[in-house]
N, C-alpha and C positions, 0 to 999 in steps of 0.2 A: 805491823802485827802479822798480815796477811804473809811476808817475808819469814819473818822468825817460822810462822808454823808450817812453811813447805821444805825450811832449812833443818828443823826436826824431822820434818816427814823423810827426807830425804840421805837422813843420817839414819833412822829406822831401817828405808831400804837395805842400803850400804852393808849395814849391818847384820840384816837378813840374808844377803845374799854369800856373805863370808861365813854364815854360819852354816849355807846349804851348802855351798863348796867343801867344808868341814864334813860335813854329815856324809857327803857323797865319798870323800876320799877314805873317810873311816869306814865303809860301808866296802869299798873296795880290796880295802888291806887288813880285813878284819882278820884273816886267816896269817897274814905274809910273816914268815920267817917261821912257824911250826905248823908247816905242813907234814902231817903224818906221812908214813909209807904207802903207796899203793893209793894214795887219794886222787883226784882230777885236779887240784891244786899245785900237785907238786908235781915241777918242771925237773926234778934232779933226775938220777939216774931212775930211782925205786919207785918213780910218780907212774900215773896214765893219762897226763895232760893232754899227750900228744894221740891218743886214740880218743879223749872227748874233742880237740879239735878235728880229729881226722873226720869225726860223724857230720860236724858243724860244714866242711869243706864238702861232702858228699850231699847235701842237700836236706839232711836233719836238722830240729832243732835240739842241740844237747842242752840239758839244763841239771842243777845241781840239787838234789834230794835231801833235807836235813832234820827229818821227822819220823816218829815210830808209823809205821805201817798203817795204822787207823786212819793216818792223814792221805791214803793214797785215793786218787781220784780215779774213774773209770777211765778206757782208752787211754789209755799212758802204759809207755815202754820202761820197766823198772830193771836196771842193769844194778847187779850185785860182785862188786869184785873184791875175792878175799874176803867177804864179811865178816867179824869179830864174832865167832859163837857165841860167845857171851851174851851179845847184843841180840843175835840172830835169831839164838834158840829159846830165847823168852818168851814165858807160855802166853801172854796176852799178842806179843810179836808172831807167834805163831799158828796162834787166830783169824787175828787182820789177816795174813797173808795168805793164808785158804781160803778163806772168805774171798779176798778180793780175785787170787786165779779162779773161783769157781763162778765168780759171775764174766767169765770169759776172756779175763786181760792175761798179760804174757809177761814172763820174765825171766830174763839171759843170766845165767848163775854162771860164776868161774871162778871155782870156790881154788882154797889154797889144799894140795894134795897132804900136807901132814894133817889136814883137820876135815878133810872131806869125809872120813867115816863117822864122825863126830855131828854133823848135821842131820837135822830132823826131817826134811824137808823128801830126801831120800829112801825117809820109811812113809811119810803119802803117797810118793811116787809108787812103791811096792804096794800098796793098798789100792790104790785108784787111778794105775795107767789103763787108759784106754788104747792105747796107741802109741811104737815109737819108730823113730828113724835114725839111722844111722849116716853119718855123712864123714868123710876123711879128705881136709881139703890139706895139703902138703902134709904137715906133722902136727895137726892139730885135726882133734876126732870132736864133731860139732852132733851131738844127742840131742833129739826132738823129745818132746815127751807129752801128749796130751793126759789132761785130766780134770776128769768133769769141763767144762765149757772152754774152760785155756789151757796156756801152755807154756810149757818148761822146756829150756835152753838151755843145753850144760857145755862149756867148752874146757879141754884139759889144757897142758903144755901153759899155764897162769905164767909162767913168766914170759914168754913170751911176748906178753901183751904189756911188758913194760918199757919205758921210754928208750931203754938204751938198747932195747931187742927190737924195736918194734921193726925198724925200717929193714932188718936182715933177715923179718920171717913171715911166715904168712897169716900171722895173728891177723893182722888187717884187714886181707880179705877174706876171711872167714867171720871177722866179727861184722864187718857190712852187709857181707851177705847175709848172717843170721837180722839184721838191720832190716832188709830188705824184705825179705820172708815174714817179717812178725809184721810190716806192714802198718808203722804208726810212724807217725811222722816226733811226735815229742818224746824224745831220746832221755830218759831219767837217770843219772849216773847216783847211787845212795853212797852218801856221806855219813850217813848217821851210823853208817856200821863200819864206818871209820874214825865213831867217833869225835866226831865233827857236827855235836846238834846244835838246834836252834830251842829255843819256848816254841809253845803252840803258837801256829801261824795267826796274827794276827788280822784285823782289816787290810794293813799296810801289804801283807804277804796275798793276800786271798785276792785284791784287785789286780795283782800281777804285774808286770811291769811296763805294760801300755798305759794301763791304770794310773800308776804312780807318775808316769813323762805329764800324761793330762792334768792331774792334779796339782802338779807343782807350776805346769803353763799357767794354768788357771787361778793360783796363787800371785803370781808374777803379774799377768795382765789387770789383774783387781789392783794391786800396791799400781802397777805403773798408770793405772786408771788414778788413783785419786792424787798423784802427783803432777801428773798432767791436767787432772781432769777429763770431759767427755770430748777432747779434742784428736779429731783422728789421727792416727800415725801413718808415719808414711810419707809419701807424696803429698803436694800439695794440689787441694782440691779443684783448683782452677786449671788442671790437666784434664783434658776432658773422654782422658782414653787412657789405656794399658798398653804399653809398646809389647807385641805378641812376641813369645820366646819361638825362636826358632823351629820349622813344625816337627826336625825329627832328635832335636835334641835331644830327648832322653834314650832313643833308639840309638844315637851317638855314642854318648855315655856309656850307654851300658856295652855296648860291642866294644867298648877302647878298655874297660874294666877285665871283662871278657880274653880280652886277646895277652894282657897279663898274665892272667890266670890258665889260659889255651883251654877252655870250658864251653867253649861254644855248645857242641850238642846237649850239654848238660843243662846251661842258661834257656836252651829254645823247648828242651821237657820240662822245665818248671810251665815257661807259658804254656806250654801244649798242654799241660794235666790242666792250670786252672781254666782254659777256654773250653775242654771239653765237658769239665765239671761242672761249670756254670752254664753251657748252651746244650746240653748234653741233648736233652727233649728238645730243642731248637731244631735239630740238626736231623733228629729220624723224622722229623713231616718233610715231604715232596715241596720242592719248589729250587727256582732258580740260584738263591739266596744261598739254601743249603749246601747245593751240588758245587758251589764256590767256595763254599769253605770244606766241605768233605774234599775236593779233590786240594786244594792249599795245606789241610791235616796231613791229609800222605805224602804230601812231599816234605812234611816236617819229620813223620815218620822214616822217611828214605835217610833224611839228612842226620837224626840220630843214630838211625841204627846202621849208620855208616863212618858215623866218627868222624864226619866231616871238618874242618878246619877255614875252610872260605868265608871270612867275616864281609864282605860283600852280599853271598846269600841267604846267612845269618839274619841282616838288616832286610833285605827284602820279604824273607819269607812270615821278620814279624812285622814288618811293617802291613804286609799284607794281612794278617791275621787281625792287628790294630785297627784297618779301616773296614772289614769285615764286623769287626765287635760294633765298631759305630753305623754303622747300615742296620747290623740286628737294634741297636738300641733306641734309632731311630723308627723303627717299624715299629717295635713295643709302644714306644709313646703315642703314634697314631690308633692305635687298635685302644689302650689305655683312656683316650680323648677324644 
């Protein structure tokens, strides 16, 4: 009996997990083969796939926007390209969207020139710039535009910024730069005014995608619990230790990843931003501790803003940085205890 019901149980699995496989693939190709024009989906000529990748490669996070404007969250980078007037100029749409630049968020427009007189957006601008700047980086003229708390990014030269132009002009660096300058890390490319919506975000959409990895582990480890039962996995528990993984393997790794890519300095200012961001206050009090890592900081700064390429000092300077965070972390716990 006991037999029959773990050979059901185990056919339930089986079957659960071909259906998440299913769900994940349809979830991926939901879009594939009617990619509109001008979307981040489309890889073809008329797409800007490759400027939402180019953000992802620069140290951004792009992600894709598929909701009316009410759904926009605060601190988020809203990029509009081409947007559908239709869609744009919708009185409730152009609500939300004042609303949300006036409690101080930003957003990079690079509207399409036969329809750019056509937009509403540009009689706010005339009502309520506080401020603007002018900037001409090649052939592409980059408008700053404050108003009330945020701010508007206008880039011309729209084509440009498409796949089959991108790599022969200087869209890309003018649109990183304006990347840089608005100073958010979560890169929002809107789809919706490509036409491309979703229904109102649900749970599934609102936990986001960390959310959803844990939820489905935690699906997974429950089923493989009761077919197992409470029996460990893994190793067998008569091992009475953990054979230690190598001390600088991930320091490895990531410089062999690294040298691929030829990013070193780029790879050692992501650590450099999160060590200084998380010990910031650490670091202004007096002590021997500090002045060890203040002077290790500027030699990460020299090695940045040098452009350096030596995956040898790469590894040292974080390794260094590495046993430094554990010295601080260790001091907290004393003081903590």
């Amino acid at each position: 009996m006991a037999k029959k019901i773990k050979s059901i149980v185990r056919f339930i699995l089986i079957a659960f997990m071909i259906f998440l496989a299913a769900l994940v693939l349809y979830s991926v190709t939901l879009y594939r083969g009617n990619y509109p024009e001008y979307s981040t989906y489309n890889a073809g000529e008329y797409g800007i796939k490759a400027i939402y990748l180019l953000a992802g490669e620069m140290g951004f996070a792009p992600k894709r926007f598929h909701y009316p404007a009410k759904f926009l969250s605060d601190e988020a980078l809203i990029i509009a390209y081409r947007p559908d007037i239709t869609i744009f100029n919708k009185d409730e749409e152009q609500l939300n969207i004042k609303q949300w630049l006036l409690k101080g968020n930003t957003l990079i427009l690079i509207p399409d020139r036969e329809t750019v007189g056509s937009l509403w957006i540009f009689d706010m601008i005339s009502e309520m710039k506080d401020w603007h700047e002018v900037l001409n980086i090649g052939k592409i003229t980059v408008t700053w535009y404050g108003v009330g708390g945020g701010r508007i990014c206008v880039m011309d030269q729209e084509d440009y910024f498409l796949n089959v132009n991108l790599r022969d002009s200087d869209a890309g660096v003018a649109f990183i730069g304006a990347l840089d300058r608005a100073g958010v890390r979560e890169v929002y490319f809107n789809e919706y005014y490509h036409n491309i919506q979703k229904p109102a975000p649900g749970v599934w959409e609102l936990i986001g995608a960390a959310g959803q990895l844990v939820l489905i582990q935690l699906v997974l480890v429950l089923i493989l619990a009761v077919v197992r039962g409470w029996k460990p996995f893994g190793r067998d528990n008569r091992e009475n230790y953990w054979n230690k993984r190598p001390e600088n393997e991930l320091l490895l790794a990531l410089s062999n990843l690294s040298a691929r890519m030829r990013s070193y300095p780029l790879v050692l200012a992501n650590y450099y931003g999160y060590f200084r961001h998380r010990y910031g206050r650490f670091l202004s009090m007096p002590g021997p501790l500090q002045h060890r890592a203040v002077r290790t900081l500027a030699a990460c700064e020299r090695y940045i803003e040098g452009g350096y390429r030596n995956k040898k000092q790469l590894i040292n300077l974080m390794r260094d940085l590495d046993k430094i965070e554990e010295e601080i972390k260790k001091g907290m716990k004393k003081i903590w205890n």
